[in-house]
PQR file with spaces between the fields and no chain letter, atoms N, CA, C, O and H, PARSE charges and radii, in Angstrom:
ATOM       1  N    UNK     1      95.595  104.085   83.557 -0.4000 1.5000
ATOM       2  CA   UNK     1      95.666  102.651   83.352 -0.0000 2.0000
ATOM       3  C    UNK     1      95.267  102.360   81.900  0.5500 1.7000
ATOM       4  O    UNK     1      94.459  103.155   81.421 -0.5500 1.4000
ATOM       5  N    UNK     2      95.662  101.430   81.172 -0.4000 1.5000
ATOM       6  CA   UNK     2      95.944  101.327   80.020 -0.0000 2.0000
ATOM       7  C    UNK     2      94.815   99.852   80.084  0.5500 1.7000
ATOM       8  O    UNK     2      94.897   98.916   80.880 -0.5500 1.4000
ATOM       9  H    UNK     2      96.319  100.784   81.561  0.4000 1.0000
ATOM      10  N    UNK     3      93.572  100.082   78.728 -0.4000 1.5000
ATOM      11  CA   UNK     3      92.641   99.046   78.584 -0.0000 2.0000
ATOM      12  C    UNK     3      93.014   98.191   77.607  0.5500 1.7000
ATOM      13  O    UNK     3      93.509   98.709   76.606 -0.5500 1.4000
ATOM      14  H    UNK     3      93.505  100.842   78.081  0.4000 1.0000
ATOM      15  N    UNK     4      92.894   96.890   77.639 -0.4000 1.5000
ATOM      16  CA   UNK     4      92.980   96.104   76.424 -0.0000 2.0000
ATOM      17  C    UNK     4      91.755   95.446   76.463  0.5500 1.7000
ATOM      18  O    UNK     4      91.123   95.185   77.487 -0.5500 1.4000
ATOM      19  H    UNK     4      92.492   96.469   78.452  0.4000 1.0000
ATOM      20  N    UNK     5      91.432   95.181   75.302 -0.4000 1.5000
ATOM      21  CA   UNK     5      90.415   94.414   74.889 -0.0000 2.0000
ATOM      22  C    UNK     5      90.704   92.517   74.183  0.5500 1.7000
ATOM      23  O    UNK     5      91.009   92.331   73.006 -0.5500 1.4000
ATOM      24  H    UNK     5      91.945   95.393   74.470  0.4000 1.0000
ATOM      25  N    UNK     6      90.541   91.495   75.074 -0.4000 1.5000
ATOM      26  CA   UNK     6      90.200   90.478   74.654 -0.0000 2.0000
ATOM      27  C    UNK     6      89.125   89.510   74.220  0.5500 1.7000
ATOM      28  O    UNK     6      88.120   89.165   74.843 -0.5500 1.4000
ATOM      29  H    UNK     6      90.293   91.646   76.031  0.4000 1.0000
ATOM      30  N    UNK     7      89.640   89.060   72.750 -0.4000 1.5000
ATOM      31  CA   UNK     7      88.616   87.900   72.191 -0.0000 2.0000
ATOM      32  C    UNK     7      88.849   86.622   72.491  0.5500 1.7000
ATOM      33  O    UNK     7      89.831   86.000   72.084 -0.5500 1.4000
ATOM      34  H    UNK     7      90.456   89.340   72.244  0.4000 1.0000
ATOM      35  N    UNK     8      87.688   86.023   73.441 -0.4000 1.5000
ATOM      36  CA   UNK     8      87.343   84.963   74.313 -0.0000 2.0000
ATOM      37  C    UNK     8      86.623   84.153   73.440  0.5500 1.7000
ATOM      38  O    UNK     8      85.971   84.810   72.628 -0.5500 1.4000
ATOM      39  H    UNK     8      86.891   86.528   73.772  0.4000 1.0000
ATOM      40  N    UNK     9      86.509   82.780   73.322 -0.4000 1.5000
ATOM      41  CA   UNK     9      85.077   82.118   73.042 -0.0000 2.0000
ATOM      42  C    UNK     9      84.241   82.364   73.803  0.5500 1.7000
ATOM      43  O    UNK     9      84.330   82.699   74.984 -0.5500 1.4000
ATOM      44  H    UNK     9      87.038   82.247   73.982  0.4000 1.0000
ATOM      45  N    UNK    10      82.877   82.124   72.799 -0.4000 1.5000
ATOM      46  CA   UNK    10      81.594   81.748   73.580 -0.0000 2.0000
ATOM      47  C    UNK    10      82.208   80.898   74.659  0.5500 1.7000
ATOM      48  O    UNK    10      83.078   81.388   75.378 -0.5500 1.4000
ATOM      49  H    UNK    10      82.805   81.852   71.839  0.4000 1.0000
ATOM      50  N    UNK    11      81.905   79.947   74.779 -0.4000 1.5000
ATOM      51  CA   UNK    11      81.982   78.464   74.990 -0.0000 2.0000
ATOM      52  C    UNK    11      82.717   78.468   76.118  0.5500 1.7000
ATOM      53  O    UNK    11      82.517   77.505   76.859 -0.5500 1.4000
ATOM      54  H    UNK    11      81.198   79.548   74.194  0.4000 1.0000
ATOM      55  N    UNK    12      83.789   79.547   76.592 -0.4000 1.5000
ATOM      56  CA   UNK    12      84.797   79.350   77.156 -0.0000 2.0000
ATOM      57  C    UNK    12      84.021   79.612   78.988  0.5500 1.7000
ATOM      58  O    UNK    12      84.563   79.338   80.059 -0.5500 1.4000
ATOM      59  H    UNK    12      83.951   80.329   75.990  0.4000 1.0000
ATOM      60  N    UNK    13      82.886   80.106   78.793 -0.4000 1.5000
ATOM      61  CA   UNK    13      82.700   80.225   80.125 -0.0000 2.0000
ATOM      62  C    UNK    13      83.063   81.149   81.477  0.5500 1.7000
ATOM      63  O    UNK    13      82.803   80.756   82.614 -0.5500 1.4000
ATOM      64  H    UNK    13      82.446   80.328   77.923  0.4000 1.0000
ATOM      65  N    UNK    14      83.674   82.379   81.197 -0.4000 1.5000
ATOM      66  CA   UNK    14      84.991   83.002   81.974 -0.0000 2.0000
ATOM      67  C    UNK    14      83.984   84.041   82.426  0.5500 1.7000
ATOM      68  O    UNK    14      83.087   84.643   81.836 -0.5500 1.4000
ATOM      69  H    UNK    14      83.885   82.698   80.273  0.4000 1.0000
ATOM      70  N    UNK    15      84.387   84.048   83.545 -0.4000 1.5000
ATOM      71  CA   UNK    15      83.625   85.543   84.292 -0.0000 2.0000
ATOM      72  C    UNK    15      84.332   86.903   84.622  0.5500 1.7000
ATOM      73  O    UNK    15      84.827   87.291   85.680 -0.5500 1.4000
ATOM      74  H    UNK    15      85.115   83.559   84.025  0.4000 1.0000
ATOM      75  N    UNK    16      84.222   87.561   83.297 -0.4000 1.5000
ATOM      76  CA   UNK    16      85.146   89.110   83.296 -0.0000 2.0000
ATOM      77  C    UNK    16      85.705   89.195   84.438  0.5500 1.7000
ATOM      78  O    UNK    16      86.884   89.537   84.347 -0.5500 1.4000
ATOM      79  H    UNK    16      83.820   87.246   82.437  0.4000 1.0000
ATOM      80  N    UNK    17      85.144   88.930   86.031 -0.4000 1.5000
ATOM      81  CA   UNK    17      85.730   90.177   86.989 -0.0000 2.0000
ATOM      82  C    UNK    17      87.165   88.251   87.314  0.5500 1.7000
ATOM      83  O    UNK    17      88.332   88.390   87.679 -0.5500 1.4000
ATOM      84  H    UNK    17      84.186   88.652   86.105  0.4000 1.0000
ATOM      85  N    UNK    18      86.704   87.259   87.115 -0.4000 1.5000
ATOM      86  CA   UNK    18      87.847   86.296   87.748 -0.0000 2.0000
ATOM      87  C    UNK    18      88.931   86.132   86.869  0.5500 1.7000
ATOM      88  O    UNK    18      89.972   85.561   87.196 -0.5500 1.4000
ATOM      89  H    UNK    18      85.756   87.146   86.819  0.4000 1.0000
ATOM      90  N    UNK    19      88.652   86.756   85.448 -0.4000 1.5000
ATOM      91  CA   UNK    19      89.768   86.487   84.285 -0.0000 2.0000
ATOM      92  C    UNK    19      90.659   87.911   84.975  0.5500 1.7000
ATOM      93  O    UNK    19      91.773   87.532   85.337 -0.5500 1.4000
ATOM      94  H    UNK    19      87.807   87.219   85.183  0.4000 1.0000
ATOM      95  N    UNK    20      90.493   89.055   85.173 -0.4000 1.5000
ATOM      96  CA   UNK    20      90.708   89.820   85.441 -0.0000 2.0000
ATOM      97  C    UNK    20      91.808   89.793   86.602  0.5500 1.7000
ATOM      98  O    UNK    20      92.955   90.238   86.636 -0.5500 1.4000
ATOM      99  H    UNK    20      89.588   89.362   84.879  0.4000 1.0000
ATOM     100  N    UNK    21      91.063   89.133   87.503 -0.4000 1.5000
ATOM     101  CA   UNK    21      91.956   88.373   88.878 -0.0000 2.0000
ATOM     102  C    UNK    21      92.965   87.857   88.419  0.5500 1.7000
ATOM     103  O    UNK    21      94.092   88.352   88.444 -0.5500 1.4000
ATOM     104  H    UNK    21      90.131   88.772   87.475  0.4000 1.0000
ATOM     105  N    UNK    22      92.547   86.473   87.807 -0.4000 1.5000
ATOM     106  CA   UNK    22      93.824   85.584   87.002 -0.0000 2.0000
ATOM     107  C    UNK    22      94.990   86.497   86.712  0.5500 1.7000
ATOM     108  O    UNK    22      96.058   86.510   87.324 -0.5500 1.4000
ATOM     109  H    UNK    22      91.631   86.071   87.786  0.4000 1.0000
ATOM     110  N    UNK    23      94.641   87.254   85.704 -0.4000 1.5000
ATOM     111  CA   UNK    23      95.797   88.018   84.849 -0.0000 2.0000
ATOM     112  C    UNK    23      96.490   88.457   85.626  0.5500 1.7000
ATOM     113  O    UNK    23      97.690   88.196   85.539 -0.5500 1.4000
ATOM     114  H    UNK    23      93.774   87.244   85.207  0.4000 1.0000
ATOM     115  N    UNK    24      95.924   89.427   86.856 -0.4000 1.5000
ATOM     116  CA   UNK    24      96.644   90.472   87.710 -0.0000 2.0000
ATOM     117  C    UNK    24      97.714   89.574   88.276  0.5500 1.7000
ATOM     118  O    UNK    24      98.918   89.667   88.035 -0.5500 1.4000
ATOM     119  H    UNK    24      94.949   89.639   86.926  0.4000 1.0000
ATOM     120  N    UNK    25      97.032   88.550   89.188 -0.4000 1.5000
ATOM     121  CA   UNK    25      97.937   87.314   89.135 -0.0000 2.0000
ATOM     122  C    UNK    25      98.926   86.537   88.919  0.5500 1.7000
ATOM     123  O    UNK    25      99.732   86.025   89.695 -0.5500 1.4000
ATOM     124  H    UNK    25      96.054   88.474   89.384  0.4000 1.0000
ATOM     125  N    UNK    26      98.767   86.466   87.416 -0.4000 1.5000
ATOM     126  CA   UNK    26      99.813   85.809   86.615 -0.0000 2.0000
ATOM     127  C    UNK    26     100.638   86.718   86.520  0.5500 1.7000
ATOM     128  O    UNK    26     101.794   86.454   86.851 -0.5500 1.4000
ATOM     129  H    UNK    26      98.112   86.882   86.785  0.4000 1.0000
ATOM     130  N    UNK    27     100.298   88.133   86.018 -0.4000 1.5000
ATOM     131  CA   UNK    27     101.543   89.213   85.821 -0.0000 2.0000
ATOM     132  C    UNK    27     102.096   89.691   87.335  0.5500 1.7000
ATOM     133  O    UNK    27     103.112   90.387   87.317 -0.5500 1.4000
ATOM     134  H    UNK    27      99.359   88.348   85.749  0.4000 1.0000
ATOM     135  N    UNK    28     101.523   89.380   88.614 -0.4000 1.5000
ATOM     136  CA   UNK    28     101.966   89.394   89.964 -0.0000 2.0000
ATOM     137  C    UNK    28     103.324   88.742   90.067  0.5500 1.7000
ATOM     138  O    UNK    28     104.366   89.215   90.519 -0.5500 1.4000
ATOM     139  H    UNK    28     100.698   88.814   88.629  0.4000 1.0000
ATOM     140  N    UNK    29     102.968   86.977   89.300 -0.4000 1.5000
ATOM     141  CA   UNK    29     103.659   86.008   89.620 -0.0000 2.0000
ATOM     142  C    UNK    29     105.002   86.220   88.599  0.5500 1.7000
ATOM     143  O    UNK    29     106.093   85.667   88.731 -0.5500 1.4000
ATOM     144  H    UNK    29     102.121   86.592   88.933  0.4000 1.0000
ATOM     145  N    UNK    30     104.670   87.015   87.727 -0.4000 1.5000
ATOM     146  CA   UNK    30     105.716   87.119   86.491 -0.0000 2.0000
ATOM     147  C    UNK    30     106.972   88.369   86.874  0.5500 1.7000
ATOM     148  O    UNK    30     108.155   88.456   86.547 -0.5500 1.4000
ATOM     149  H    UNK    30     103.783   87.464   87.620  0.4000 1.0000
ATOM     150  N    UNK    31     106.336   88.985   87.469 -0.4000 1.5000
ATOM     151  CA   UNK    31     107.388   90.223   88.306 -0.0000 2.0000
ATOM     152  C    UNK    31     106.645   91.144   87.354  0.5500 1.7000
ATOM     153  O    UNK    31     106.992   92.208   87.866 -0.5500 1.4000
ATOM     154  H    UNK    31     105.374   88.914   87.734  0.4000 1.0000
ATOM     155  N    UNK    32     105.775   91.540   86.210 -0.4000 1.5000
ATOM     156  CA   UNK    32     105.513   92.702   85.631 -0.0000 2.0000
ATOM     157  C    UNK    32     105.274   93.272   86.619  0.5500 1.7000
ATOM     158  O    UNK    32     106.115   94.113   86.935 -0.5500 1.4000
ATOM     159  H    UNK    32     105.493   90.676   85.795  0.4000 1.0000
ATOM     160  N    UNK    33     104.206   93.122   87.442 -0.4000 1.5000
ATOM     161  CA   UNK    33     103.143   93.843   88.368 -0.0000 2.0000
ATOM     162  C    UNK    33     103.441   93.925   89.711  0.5500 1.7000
ATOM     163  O    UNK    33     103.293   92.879   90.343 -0.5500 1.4000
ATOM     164  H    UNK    33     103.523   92.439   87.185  0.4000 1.0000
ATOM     165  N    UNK    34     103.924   95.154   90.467 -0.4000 1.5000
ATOM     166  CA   UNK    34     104.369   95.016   92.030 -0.0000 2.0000
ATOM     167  C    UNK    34     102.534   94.219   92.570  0.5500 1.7000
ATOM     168  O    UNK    34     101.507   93.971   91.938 -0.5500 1.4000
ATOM     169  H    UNK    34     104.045   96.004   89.954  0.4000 1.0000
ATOM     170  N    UNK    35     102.899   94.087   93.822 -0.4000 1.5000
ATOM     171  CA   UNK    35     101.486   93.617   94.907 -0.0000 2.0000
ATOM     172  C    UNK    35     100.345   94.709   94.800  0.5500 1.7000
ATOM     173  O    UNK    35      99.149   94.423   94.748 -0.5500 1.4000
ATOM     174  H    UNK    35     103.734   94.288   94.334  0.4000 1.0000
ATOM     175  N    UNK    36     100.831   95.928   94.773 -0.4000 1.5000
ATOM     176  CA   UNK    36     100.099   97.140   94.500 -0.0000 2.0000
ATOM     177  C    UNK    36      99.532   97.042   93.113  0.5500 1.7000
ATOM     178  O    UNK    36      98.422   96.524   92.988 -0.5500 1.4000
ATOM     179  H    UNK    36     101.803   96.160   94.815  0.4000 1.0000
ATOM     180  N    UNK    37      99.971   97.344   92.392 -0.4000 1.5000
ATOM     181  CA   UNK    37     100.132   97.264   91.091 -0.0000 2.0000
ATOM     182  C    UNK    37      98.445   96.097   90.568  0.5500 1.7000
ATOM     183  O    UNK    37      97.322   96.149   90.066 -0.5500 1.4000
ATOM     184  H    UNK    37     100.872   97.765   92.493  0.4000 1.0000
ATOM     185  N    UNK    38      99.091   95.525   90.956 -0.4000 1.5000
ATOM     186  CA   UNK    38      97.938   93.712   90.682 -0.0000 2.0000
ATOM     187  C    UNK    38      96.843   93.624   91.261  0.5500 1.7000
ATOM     188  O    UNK    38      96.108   92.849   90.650 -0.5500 1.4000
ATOM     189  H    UNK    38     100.003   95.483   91.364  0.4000 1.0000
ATOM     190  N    UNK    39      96.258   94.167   92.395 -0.4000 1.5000
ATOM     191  CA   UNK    39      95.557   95.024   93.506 -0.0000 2.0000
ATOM     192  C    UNK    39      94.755   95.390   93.062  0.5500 1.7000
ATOM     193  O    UNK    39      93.593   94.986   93.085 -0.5500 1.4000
ATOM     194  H    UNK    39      96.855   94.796   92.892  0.4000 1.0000
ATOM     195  N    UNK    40      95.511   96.806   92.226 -0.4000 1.5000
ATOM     196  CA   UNK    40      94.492   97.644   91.865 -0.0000 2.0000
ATOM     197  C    UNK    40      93.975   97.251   90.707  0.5500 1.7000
ATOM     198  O    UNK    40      92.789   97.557   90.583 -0.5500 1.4000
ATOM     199  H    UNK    40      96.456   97.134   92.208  0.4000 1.0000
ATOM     200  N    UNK    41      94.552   96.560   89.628 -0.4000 1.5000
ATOM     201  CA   UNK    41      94.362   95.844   88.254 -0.0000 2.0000
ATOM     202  C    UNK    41      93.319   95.274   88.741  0.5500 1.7000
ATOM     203  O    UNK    41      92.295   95.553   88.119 -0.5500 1.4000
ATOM     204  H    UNK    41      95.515   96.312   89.729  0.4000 1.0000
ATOM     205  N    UNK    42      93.117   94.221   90.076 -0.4000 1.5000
ATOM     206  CA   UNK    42      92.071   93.397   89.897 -0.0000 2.0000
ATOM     207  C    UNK    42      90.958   94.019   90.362  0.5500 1.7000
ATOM     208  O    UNK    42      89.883   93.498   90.063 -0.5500 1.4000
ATOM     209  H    UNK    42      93.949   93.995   90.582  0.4000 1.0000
ATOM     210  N    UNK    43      90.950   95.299   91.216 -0.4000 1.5000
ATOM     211  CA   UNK    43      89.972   95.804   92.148 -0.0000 2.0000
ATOM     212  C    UNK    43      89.387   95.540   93.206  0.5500 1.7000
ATOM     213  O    UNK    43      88.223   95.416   93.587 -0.5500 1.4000
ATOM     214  H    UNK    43      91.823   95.722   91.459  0.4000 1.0000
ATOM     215  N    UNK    44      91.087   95.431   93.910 -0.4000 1.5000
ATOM     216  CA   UNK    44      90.714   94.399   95.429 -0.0000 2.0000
ATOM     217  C    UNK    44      92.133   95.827   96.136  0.5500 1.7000
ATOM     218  O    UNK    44      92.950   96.636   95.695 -0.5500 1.4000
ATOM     219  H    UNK    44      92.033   95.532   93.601  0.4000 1.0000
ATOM     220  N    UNK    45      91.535   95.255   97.577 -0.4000 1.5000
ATOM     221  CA   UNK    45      92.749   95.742   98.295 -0.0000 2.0000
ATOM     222  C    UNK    45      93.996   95.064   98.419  0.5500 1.7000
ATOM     223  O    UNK    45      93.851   93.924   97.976 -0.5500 1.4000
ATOM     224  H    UNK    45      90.872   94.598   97.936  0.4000 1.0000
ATOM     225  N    UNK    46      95.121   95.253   98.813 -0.4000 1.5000
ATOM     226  CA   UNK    46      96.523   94.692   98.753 -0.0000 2.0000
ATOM     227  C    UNK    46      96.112   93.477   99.027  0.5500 1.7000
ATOM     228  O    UNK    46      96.358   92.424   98.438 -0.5500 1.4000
ATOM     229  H    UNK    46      95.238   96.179   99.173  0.4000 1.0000
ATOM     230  N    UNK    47      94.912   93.862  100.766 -0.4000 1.5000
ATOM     231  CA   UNK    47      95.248   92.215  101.626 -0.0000 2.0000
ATOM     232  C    UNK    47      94.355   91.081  100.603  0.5500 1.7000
ATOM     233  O    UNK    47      94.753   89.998  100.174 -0.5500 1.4000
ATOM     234  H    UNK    47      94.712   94.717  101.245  0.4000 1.0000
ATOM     235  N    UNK    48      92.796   91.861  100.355 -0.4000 1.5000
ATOM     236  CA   UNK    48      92.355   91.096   99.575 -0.0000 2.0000
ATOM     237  C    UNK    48      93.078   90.304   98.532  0.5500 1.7000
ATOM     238  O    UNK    48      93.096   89.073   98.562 -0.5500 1.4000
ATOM     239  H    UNK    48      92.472   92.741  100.703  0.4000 1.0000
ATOM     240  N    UNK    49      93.699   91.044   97.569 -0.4000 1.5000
ATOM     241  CA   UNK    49      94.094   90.732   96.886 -0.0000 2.0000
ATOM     242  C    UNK    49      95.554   88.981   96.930  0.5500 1.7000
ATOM     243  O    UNK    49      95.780   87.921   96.346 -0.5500 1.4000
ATOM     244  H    UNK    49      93.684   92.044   97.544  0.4000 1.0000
ATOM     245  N    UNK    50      96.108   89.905   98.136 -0.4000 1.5000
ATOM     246  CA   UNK    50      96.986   88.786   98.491 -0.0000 2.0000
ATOM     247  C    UNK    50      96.282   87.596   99.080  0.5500 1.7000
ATOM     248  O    UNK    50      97.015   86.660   99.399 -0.5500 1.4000
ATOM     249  H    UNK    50      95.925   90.767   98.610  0.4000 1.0000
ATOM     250  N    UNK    51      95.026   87.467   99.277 -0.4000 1.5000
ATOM     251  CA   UNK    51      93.961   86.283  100.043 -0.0000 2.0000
ATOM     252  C    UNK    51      93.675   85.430   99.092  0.5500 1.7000
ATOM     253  O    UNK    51      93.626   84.225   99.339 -0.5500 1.4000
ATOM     254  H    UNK    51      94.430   88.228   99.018  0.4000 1.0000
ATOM     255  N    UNK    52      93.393   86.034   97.588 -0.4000 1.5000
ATOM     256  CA   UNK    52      93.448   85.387   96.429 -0.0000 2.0000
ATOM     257  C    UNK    52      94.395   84.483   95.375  0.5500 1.7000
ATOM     258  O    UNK    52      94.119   83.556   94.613 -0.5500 1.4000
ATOM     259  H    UNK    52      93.433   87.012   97.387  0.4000 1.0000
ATOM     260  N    UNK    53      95.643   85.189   95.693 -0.4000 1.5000
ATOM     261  CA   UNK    53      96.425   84.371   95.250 -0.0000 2.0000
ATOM     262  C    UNK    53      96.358   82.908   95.426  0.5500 1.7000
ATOM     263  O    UNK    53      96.281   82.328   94.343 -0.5500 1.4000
ATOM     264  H    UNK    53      95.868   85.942   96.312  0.4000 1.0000
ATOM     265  N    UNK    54      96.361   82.471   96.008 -0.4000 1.5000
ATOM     266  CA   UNK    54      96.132   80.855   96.139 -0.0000 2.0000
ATOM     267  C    UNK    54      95.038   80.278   95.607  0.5500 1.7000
ATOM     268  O    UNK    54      95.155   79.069   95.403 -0.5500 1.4000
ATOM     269  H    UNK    54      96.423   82.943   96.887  0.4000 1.0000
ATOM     270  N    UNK    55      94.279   80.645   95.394 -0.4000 1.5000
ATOM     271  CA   UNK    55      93.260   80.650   94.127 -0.0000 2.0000
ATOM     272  C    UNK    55      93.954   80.185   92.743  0.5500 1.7000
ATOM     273  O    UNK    55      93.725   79.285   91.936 -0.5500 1.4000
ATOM     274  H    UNK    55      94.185   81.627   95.559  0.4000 1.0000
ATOM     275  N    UNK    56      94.832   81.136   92.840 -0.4000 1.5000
ATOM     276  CA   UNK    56      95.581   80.687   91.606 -0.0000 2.0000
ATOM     277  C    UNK    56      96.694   80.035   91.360  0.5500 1.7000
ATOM     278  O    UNK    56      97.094   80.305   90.227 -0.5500 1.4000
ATOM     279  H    UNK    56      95.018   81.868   93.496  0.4000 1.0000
ATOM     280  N    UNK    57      97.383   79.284   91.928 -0.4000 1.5000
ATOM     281  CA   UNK    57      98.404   78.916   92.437 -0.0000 2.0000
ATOM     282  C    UNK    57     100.001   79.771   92.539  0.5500 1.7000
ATOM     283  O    UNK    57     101.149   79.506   92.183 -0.5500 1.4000
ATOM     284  H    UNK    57      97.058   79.064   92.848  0.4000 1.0000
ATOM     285  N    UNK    58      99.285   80.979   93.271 -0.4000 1.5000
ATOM     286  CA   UNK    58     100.662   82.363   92.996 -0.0000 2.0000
ATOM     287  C    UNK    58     100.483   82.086   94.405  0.5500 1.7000
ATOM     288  O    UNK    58      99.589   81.548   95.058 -0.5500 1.4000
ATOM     289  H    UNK    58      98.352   81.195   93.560  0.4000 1.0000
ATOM     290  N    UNK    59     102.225   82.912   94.831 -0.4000 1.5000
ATOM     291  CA   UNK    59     103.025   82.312   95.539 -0.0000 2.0000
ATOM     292  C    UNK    59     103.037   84.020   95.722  0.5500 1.7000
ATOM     293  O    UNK    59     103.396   84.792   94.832 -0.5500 1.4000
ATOM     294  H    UNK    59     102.951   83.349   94.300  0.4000 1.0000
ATOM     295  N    UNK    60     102.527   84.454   97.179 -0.4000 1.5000
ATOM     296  CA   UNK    60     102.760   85.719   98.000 -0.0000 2.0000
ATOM     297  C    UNK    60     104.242   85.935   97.961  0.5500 1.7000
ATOM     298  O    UNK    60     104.631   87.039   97.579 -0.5500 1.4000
ATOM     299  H    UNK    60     102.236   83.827   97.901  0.4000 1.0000
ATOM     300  N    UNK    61     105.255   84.889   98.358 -0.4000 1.5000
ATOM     301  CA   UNK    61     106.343   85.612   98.490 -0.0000 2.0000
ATOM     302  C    UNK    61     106.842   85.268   96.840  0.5500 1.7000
ATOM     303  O    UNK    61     106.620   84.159   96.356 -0.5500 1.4000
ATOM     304  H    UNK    61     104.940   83.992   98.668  0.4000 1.0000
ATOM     305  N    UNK    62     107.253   85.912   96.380 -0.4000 1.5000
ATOM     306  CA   UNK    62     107.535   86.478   94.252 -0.0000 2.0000
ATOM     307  C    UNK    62     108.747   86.586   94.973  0.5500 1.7000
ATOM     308  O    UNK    62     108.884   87.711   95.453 -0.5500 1.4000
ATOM     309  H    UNK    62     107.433   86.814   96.774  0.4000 1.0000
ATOM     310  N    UNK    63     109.955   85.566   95.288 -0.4000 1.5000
ATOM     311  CA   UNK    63     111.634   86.096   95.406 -0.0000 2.0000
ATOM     312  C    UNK    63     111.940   84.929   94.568  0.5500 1.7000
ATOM     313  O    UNK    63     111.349   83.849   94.553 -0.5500 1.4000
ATOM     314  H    UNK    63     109.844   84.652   94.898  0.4000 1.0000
ATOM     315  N    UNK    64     112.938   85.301   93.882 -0.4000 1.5000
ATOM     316  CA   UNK    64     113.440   84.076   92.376 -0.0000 2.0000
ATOM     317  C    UNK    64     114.209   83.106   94.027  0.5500 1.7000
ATOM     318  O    UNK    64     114.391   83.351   95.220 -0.5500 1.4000
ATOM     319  H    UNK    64     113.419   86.178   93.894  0.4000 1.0000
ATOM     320  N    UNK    65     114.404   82.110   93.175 -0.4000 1.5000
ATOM     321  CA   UNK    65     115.253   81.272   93.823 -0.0000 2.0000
ATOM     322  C    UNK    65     116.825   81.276   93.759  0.5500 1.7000
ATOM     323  O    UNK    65     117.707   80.744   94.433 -0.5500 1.4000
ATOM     324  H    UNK    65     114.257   81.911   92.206  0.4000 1.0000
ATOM     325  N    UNK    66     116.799   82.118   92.643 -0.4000 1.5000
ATOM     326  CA   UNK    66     118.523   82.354   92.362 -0.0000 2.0000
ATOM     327  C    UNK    66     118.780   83.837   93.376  0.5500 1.7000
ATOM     328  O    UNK    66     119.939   84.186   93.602 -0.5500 1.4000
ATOM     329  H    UNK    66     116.082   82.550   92.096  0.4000 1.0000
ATOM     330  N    UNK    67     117.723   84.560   93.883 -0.4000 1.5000
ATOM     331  CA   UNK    67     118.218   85.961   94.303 -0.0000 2.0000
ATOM     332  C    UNK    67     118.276   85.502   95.594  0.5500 1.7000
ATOM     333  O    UNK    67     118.937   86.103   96.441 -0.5500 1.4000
ATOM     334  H    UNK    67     116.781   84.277   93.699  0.4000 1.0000
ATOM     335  N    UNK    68     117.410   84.109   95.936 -0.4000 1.5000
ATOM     336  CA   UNK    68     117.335   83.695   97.614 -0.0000 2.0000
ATOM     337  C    UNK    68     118.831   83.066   97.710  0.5500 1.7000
ATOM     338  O    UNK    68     119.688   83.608   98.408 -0.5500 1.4000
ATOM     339  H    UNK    68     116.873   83.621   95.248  0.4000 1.0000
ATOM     340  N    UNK    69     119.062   82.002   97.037 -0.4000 1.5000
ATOM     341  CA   UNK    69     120.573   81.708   97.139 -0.0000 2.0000
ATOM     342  C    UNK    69     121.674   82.773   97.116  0.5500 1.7000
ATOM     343  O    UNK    69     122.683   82.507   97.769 -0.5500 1.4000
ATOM     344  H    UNK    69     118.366   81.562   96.470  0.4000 1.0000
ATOM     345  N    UNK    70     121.643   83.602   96.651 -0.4000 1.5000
ATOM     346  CA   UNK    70     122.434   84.616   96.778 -0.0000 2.0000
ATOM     347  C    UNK    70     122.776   85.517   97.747  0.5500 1.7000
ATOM     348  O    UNK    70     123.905   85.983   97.899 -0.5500 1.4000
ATOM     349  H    UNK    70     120.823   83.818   96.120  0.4000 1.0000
ATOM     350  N    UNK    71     121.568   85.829   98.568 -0.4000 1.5000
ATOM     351  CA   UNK    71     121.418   86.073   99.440 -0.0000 2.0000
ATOM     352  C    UNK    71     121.815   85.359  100.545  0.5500 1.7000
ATOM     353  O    UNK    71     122.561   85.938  101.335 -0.5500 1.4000
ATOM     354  H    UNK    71     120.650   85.451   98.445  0.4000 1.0000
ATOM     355  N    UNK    72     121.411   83.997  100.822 -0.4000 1.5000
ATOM     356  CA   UNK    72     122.036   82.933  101.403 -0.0000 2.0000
ATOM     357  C    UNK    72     123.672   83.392  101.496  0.5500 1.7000
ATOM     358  O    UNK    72     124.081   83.684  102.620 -0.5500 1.4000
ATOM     359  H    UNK    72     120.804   83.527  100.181  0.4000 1.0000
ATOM     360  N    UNK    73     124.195   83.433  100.869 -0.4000 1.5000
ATOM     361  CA   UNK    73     125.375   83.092  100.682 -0.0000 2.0000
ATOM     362  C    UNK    73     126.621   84.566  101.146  0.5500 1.7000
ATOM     363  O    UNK    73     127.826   84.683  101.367 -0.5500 1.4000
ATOM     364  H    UNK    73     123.863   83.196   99.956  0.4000 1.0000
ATOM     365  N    UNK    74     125.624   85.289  101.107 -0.4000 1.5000
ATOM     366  CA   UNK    74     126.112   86.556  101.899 -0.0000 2.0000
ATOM     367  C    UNK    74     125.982   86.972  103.254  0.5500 1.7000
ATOM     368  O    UNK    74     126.146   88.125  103.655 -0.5500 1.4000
ATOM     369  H    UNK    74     124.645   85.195  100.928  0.4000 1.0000
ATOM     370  N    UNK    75     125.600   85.723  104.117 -0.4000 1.5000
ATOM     371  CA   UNK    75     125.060   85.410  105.561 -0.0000 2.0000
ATOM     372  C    UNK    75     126.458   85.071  106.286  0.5500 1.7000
ATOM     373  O    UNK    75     126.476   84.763  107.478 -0.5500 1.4000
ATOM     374  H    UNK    75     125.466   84.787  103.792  0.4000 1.0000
């Protein structure tokens, strides 16, 4: 696993292990990161991990809306 290092403000208030969450998260919600993938980034289990999402406003099911119509349409 590959570390990066970010510069935060003071001020900003952020608690390493929930920024951590966030990110896995956001790159969950972005398609970088399978469910697995984001899991282990944050240091939770799948389910955990998927319990959190709504925390952040990520959306368990990650299917574009153009691949659901498409799908649709092959019914």
């Amino acid at each position: 696993m590959q570390t990066i290092t970010i510069n935060l403000p003071d001020n900003a208030n952020l608690d390493a292990r929930q920024t951590v969450k966030f990110l896995a998260s956001k790159l969950f919600e972005a398609g970088k990161l399978s469910l697995g993938q984001a899991a282990e980034m944050a240091g939770l289990t799948k389910v955990a991990f998927a319990e959190i999402l709504a925390d952040f406003d990520v959306s368990l099911i990650n299917y574009p809306v153009a691949e659901m119509k498409r799908d649709a349409e092959k019914i």
